[in-house]
GUDRENMAR-44171 format. One record per residue: residue number from 1; x, y, z of N, C-alpha, C, O in turn. Coordinates in nm, 2 decimals. Example, Ala and Ser with C-alpha at 12.3 -4.5 7.8 and 13.67 -1.06 7.14 Angstrom:
<recs>
1,1.32,-0.57,0.78,1.23,-0.45,0.78,1.32,-0.33,0.78,1.42,-0.33,0.85
2,1.28,-0.22,0.71,1.37,-0.11,0.71,1.29,0.00,0.79,1.34,0.11,0.80
</recs>
This chain:
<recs>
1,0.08,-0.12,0.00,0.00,0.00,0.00,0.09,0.12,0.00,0.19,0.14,0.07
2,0.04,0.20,-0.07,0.16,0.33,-0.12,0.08,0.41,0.06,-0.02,0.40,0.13
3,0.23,0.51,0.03,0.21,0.57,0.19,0.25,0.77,0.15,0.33,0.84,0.20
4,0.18,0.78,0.07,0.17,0.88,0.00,0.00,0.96,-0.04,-0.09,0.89,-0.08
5,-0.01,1.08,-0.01,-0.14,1.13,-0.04,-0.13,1.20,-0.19,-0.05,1.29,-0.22
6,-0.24,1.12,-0.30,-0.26,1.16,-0.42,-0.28,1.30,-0.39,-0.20,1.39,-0.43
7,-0.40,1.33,-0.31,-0.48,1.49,-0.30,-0.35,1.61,-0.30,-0.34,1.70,-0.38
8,-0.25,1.54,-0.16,-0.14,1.62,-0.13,-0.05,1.66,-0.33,-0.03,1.77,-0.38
9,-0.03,1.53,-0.38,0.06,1.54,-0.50,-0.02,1.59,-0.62,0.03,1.62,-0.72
10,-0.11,1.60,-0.61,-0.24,1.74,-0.66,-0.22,1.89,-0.66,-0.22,1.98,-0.75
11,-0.21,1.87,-0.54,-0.16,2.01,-0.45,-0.04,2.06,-0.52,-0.04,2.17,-0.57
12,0.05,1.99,-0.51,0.21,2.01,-0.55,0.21,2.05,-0.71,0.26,2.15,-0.76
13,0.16,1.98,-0.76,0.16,2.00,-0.92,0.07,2.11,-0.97,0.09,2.16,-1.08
14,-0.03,2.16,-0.90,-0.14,2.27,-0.96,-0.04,2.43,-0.85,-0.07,2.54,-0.86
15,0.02,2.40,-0.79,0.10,2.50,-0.76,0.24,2.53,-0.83,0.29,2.65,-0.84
16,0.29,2.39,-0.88,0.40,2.42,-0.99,0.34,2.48,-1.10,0.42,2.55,-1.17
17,0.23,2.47,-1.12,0.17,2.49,-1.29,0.15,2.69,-1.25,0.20,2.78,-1.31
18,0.06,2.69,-1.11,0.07,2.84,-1.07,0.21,2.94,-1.08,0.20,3.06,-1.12
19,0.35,2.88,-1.04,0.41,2.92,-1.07,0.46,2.97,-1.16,0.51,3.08,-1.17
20,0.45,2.83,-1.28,0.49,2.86,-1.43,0.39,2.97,-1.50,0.44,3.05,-1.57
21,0.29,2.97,-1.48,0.17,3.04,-1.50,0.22,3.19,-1.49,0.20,3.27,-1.59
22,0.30,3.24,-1.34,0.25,3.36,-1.30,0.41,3.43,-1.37,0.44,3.55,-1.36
23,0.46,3.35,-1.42,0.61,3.39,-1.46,0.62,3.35,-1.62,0.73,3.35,-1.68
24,0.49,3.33,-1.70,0.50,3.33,-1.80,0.50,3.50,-1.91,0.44,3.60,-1.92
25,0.61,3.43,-1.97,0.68,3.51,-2.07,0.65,3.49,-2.21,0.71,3.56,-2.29
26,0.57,3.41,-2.24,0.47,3.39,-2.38,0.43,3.53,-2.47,0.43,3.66,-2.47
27,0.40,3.42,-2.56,0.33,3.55,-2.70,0.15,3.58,-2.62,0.07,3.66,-2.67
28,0.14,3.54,-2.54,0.01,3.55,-2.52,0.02,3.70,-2.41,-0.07,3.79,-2.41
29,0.13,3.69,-2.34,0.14,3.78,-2.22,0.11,3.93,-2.27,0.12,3.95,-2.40
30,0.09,4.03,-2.21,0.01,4.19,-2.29,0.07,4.24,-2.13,0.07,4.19,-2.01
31,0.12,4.37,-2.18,0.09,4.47,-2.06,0.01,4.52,-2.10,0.00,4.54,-2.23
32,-0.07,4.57,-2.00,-0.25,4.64,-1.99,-0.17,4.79,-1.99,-0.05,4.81,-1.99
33,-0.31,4.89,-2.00,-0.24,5.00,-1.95,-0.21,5.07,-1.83,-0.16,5.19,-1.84
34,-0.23,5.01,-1.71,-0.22,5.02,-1.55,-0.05,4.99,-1.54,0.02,5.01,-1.44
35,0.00,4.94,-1.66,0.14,4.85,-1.64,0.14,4.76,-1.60,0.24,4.77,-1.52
36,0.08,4.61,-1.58,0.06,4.51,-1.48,0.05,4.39,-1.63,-0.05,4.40,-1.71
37,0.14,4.31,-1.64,0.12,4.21,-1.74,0.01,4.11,-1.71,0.00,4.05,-1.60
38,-0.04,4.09,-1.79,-0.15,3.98,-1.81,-0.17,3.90,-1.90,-0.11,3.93,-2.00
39,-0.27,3.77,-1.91,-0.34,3.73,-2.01,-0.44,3.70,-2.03,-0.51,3.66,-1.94
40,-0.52,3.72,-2.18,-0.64,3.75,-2.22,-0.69,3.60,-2.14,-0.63,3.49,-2.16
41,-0.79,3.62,-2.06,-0.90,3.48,-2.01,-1.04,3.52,-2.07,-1.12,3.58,-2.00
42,-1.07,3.51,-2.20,-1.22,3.56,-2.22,-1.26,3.65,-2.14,-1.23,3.76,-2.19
43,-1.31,3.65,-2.04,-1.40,3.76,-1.96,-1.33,3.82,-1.86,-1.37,3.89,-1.77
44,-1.21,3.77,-1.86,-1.14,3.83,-1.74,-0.99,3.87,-1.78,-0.96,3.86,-1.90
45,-0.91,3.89,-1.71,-0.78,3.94,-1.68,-0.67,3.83,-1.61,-0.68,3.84,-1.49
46,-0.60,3.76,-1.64,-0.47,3.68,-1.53,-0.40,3.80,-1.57,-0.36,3.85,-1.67
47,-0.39,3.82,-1.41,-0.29,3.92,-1.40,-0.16,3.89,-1.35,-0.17,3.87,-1.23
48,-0.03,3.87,-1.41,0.10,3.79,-1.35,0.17,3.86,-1.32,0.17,3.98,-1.33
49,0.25,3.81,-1.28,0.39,3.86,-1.23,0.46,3.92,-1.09,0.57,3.97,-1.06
50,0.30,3.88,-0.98,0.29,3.93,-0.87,0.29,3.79,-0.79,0.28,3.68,-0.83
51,0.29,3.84,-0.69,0.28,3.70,-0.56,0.21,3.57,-0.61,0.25,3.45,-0.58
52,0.10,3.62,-0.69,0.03,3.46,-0.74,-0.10,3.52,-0.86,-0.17,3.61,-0.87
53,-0.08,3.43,-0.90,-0.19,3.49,-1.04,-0.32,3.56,-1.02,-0.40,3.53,-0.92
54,-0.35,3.65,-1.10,-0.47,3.71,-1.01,-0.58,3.71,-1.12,-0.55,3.71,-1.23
55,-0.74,3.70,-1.08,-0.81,3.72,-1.18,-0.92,3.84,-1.17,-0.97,3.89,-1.07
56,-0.91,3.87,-1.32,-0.98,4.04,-1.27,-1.08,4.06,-1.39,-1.05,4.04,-1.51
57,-1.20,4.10,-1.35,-1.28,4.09,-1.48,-1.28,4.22,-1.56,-1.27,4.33,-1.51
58,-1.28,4.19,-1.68,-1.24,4.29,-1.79,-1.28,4.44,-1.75,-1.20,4.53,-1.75
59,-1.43,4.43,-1.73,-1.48,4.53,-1.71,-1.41,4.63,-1.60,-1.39,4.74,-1.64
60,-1.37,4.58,-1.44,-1.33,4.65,-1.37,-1.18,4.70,-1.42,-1.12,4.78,-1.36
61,-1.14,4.66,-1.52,-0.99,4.70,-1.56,-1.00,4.82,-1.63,-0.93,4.93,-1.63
62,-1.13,4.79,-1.72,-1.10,4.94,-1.78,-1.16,5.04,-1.71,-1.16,5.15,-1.76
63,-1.23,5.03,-1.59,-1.25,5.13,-1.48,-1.11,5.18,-1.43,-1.05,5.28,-1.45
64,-1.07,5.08,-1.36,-0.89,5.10,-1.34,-0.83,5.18,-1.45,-0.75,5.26,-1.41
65,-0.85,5.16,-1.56,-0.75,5.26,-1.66,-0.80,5.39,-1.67,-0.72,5.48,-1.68
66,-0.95,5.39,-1.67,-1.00,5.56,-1.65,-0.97,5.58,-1.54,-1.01,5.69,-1.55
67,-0.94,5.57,-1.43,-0.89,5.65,-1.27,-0.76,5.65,-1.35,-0.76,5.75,-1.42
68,-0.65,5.57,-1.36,-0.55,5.60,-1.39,-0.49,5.74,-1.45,-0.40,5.82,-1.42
69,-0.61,5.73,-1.57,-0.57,5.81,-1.65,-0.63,5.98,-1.64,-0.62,6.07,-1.72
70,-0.69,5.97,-1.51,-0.75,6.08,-1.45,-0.65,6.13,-1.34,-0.66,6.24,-1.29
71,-0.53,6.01,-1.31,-0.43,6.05,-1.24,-0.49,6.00,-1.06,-0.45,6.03,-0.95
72,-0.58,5.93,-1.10,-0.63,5.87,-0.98,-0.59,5.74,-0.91,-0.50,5.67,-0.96
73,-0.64,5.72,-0.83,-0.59,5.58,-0.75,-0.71,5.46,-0.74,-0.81,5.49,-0.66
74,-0.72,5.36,-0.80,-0.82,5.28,-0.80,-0.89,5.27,-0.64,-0.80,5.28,-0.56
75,-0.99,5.26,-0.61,-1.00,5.17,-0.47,-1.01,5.01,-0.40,-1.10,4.94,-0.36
76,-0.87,4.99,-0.42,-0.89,4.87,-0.39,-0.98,4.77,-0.33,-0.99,4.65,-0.37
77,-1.06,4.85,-0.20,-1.17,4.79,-0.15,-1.28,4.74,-0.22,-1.35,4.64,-0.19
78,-1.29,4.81,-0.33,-1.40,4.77,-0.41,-1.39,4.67,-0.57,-1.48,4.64,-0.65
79,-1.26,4.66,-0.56,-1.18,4.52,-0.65,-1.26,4.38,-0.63,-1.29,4.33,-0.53
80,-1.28,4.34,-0.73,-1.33,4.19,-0.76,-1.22,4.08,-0.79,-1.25,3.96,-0.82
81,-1.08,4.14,-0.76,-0.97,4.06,-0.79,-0.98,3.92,-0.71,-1.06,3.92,-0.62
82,-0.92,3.83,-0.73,-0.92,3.68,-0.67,-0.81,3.60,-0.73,-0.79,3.58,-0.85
83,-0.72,3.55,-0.61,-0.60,3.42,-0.67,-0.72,3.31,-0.76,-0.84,3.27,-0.74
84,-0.64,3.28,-0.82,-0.71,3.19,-0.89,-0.70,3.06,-0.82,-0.76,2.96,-0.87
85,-0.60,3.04,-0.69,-0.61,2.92,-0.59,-0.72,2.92,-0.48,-0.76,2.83,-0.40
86,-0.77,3.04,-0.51,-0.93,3.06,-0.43,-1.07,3.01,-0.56,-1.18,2.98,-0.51
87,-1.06,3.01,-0.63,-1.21,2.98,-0.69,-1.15,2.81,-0.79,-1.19,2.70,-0.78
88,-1.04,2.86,-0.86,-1.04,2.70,-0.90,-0.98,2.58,-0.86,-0.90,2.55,-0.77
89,-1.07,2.50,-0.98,-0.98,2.32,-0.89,-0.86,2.37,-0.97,-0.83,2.45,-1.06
90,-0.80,2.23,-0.85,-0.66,2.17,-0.93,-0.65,2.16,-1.11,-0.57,2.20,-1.20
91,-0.75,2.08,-1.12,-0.73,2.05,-1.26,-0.75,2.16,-1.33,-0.72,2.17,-1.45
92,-0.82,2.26,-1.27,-0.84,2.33,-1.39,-0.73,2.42,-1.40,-0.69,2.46,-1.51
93,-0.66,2.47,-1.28,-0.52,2.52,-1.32,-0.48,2.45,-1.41,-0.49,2.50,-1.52
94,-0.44,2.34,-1.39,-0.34,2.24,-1.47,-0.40,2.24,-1.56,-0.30,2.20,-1.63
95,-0.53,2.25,-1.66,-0.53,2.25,-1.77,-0.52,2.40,-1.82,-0.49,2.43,-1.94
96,-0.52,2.46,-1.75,-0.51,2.64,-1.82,-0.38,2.60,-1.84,-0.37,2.55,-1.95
97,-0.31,2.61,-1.79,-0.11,2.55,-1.82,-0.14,2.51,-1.92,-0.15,2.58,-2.02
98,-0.14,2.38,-1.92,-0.13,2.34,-2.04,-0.15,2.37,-2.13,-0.06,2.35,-2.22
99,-0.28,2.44,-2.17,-0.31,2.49,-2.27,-0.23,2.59,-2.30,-0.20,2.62,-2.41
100,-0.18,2.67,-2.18,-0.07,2.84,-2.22,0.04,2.81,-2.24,0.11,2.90,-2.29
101,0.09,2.67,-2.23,0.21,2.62,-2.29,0.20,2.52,-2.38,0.28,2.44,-2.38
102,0.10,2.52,-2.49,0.06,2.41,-2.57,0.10,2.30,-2.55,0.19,2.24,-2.61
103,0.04,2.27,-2.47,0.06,2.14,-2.42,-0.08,2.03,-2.43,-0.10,1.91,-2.38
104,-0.13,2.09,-2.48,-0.34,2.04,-2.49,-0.34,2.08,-2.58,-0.45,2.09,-2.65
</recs>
């Protein structure tokens, strides 16, 4: 009997994939106009290159770029931002990966 937790080696691999994810240097990657690199998710924003990937829905971004460009300061408080290790499964990281590194 293996003496090893699959869930645990789940864990391990959808946080390597987070890593590669948040440090990806692809043709896909865009800096926005806030200066914060990202990539296109349909309706949202992965926003990289910070502590852990973040997701941000399109709409509040380009609110963020009109304060910007008003010389203003977004209000954080009222951000819909979320790690993406809060709303999704494992697998589904690991298939976003894959897919951002054609690998699917």
């Amino acid at each position: 009997m293996s003496k090893h937790s699959y869930t645990s080696r789940l864990a391990e691999v959808a946080n390597s994939a987070i890593i590669d994810i948040n440090n990806y240097e692809g043709k896909k990657a865009v800096t926005l106009p806030t200066g914060e690199k990202a990539i296109d998710n349909d309706d949202a924003w992965l926003i990289i290159g910070g502590a852990e990937p973040i997701l941000r829905d399109k709409r509040e971004q380009r609110i963020r770029e009109a304060y910007k460009n008003e010389g203003k300061e977004y209000p954080e408080i009222e951000s819909s931002d979320y790690f993406i290790l809060d709303k999704w499964e494992y697998e589904e990281i690991c298939a976003f990966a894959d897919k951002l590194f054609g690998l699917s």
